[in-house]
N, C-alpha and C positions, 0 to 999 in steps of 0.2 A: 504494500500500500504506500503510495506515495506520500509522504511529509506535506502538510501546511505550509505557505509562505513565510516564515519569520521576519517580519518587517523591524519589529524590535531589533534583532540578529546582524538584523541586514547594514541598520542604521549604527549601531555598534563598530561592526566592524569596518565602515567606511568612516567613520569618528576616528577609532585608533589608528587606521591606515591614515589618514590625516593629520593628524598630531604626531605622528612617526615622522612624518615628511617636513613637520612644522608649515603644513598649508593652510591652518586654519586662516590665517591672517586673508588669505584670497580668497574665502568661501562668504562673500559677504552674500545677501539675498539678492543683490545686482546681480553681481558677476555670476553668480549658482542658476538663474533665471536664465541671463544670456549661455550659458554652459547649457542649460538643459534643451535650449533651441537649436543649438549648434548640435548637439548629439540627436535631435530627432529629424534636424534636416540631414545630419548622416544615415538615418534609419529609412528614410523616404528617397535619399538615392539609390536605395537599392530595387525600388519600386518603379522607377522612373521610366517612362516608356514602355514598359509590359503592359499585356493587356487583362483585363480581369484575372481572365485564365489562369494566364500562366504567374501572376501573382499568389492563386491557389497552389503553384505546381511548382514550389522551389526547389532547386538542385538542394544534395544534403552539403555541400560546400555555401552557399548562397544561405542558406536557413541558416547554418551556424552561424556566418558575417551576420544576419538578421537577428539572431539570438544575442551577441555581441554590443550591438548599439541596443538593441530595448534593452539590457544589461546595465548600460549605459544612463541612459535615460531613469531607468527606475534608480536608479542611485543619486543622480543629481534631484531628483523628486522630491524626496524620502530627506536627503539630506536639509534640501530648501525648508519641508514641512518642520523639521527639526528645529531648523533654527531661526524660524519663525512660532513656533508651540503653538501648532496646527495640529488637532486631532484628526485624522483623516477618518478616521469610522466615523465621526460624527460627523466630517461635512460629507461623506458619500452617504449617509444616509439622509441628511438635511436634500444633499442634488437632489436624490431620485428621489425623495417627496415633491420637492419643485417640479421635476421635468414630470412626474404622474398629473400634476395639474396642468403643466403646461400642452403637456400632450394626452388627451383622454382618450381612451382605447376608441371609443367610438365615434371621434373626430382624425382620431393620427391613425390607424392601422392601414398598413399597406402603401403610406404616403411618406413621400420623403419631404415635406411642407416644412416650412420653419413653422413654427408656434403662431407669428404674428400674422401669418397670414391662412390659418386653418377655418 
């Protein structure tokens, strides 16, 4: 059976691996922000001109480079929420209370509509 995410774990160990480096000093919430765009526009090069398809149908070489940047990304997240004391289970539950109102099953289903205009 597969293990739980340890997000605790996670945030942990990119804390020590940064205090080892003495990088804290660069992980301000700017530069963690601009960090986390710069790694998911490396996570979206990888998508860049494929088509739906073959976005479904990544070589296992291409999936791992794929796995690598979300890797990526979730670490600059996680570390941003940190150092701002952001609960993230309470604001993903607060979103999807909002986006259920904002999109009602029997207004949104089967539409890709924004909100504002449903």
């Amino acid at each position: 059976m597969k293990e739980i995410l340890d997000i605790e774990a996670i945030k942990a160990a990119h804390r020590r691996f940064s205090e080892e480096r003495q990088w804290q000093q660069f992980h301000s919430p700017k530069n963690l922000s601009m960090a986390l765009m710069v790694e998911t526009a490396e996570l979206m090069e990888h998508f860049q001109w494929l088509t739906e398809e073959q976005s479904y149908n990544l070589s296992k070489q291409k999936k791992e480079q794929v796995a690598l940047e979300m890797a990526d990304v979730l670490i600059y997240f996680l570390r941003l929420s940190e150092l701002l004391g952001i609960d993230l289970e309470e604001a993903v539950k607060l979103k999807m209370k909002l986006n259920e109102e904002k999109y009602p099953v029997e207004k949104a289903r089967g539409l890709s509509t924004k909100y504002t205009d449903l």
